[in-house]
N, C-alpha and C positions, 0 to 999 in steps of 0.2 A: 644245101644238103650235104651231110656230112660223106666222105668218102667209104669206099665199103672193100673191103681186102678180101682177096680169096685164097685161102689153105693152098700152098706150091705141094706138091705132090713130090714127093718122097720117095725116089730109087731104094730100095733097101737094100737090094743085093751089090748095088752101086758102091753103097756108103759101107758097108761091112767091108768091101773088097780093098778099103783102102786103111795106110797102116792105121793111122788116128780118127778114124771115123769119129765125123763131128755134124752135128742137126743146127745150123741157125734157125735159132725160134723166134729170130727179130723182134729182141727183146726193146731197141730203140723207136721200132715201129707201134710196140707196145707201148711201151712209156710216153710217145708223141697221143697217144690214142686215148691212153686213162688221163693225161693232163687233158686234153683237150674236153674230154667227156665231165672233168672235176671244174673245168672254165667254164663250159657249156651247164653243168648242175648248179654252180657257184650263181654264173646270172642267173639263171632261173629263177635260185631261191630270191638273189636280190630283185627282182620283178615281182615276184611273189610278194615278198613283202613288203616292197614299192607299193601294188598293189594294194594288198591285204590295209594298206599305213592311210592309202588315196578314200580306199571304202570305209577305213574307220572311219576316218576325218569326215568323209561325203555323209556318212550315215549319223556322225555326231553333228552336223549341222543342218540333216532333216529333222534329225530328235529335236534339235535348236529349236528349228523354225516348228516344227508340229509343237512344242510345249507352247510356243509365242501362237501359234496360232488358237492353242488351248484357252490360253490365257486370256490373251483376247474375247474367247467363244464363252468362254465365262463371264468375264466384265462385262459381255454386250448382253447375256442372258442374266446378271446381276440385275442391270439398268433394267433391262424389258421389266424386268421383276419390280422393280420400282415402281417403273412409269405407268404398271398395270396396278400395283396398290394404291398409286394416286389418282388414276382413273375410276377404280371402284372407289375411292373415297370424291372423287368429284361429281360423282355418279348420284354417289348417295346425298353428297351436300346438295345436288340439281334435283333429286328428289325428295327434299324437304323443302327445298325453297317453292315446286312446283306446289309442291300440297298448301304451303303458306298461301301460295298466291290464288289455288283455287278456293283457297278458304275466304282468302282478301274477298276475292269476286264477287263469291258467293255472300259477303258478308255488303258488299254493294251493291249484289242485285237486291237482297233484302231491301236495305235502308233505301235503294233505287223505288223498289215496289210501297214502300211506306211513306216516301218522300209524295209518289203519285196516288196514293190515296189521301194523304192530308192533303196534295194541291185540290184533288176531286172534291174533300169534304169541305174547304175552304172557297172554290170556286161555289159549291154548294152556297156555303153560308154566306158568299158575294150575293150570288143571287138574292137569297129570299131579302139580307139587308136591304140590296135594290129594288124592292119587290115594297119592304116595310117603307124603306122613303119614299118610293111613290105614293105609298099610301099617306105616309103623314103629308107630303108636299098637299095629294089633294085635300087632307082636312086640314092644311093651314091653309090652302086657298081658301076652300068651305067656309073656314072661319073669319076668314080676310073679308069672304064676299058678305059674310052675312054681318059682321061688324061695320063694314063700309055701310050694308043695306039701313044697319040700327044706326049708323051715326047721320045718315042722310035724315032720318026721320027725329035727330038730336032737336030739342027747342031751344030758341034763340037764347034762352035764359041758359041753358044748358053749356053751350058755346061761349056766351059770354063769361059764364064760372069757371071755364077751364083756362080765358086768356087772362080773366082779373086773377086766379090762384096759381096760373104759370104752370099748369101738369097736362100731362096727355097719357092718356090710355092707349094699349095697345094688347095683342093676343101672342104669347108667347107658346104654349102649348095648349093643348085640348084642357077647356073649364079654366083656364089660366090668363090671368090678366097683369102684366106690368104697367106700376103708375108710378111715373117718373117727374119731378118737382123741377122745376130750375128758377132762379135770381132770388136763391133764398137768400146770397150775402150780398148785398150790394156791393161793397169792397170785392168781390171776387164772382162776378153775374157765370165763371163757367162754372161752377161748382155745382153741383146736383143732388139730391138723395132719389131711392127708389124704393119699392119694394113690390113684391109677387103677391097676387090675394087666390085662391083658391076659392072658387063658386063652384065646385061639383054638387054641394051640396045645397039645402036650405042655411046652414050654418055656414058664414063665410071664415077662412082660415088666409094667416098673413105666412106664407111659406118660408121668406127671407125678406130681410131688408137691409138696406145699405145706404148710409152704416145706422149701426145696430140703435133701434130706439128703444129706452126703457117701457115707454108707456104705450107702448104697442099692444098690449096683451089688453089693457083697459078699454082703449078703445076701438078694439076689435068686438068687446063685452058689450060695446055701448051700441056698434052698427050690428049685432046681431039684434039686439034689443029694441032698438029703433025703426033698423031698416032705410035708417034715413044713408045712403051712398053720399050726398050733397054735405052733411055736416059731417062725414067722416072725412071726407078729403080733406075740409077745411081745416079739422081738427089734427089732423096726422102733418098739413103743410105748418101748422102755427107751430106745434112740436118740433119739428126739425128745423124752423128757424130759430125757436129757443136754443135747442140741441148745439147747433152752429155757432152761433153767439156766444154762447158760455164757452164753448170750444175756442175759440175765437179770444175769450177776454182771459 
């Protein structure tokens, strides 16, 4: 605390009464007191702007860091901004892909639903198929039993023509008869010919033969004409062992 002086008090009639009347105005007291107060101003101001130098400085390095933290608060709102328009675009690609895939689905529950109706109308058409071969199995039995019935009731003469001509009859389908040849080449006894006659009718018809004889048609003409069965074999086994023969030479 700086010192504090008090005004000395002043005789007047004292100081008039002498020859050279003189006032010290302790001008050294003075001049100790305005330096001191110019030293005491002088730090101040340097504190002052010690100070005033320390808040610039303090305050140019909040401005610092507040611009870096700005900057920063940008970049990271930059990014967000980014990562939210790849989001609405991942968004939108997951909802194309979902509509794809409920279309896929949906495009497999169909072909699912049309897959089990062709098994249904398939299973369907197993059945009755199953249904139709039972029926043919029973009329090739039928037909088995009642060729067996006719061949039991065959005459010896009958039997005997089929092992001297070497053929045997059998039932292929409904009205359908295969009659099969065999030791028509002697150089070659597995060799065979055949062919199909069709009796649905009154008019007998040769379906197929194998292999193919020219003069099938003739006398086909001849056993409807005749009616004779017995010289039609004979005559169709003489042909194909010509047939053979010439093939043969």
């Amino acid at each position: 605390m700086a010192p504090s002086y008090r005004v000395p008090q002043i005789d007047l009639a004292a100081l008039l009464s002498q020859p050279n009347p003189t006032i010290d105005i302790r001008v050294h007291t003075y001049e100790n007191s305005t330096r001191n107060f110019l030293k005491a101003l002088t730090s101040y101001k340097n504190r002052a702007i010690a100070t005033i130098s320390e808040r610039r400085k303090h305050q140019a390095l909040e401005k610092k860091k507040a611009l870096e933290r700005i900057q920063a608060v940008e970049t990271e709102t930059n990014q967000c901004k980014l990562r939210e328009i790849e989001l609405v675009a991942q968004l939108e690609r997951e909802k194309e892909e979902r509509k794809d895939a409920e279309l896929s689905v949906a495009a497999f529950k169909r072909q699912h639903a049309a897959l089990k109706d062709k098994i249904s109308s398939v299973e369907a058409d197993m059945e009755q198929y199953l249904v139709l071969r039972d029926n043919l199995r029973r009329e090739k039995n039928k037909e088995q039993s009642t060729l067996s019935s006719f061949s039991s009731h065959i005459s010896p003469e009958a039997l005997l023509c089929e092992r001297r001509l070497s053929y045997a009859i059998e039932g292929v389908e409904k009205d359908r008869l295969l009659v099969r040849f065999s030791r028509l080449d002697p150089t070659d006894p597995e060799k065979e010919a055949s062919f199909v006659m069709d009796i649905a009718t009154e008019t007998v018809k040769v379906i197929t033969s194998s292999p193919t004889l020219p003069s099938m048609p003739i006398l086909v003409n001849a056993l409807n004409e005749t009616g004779d069965i017995y010289a039609f074999i004979r005559d169709v086994r003489a042909a194909y062992a010509l047939l053979l023969d010439k093939t043969a030479t």
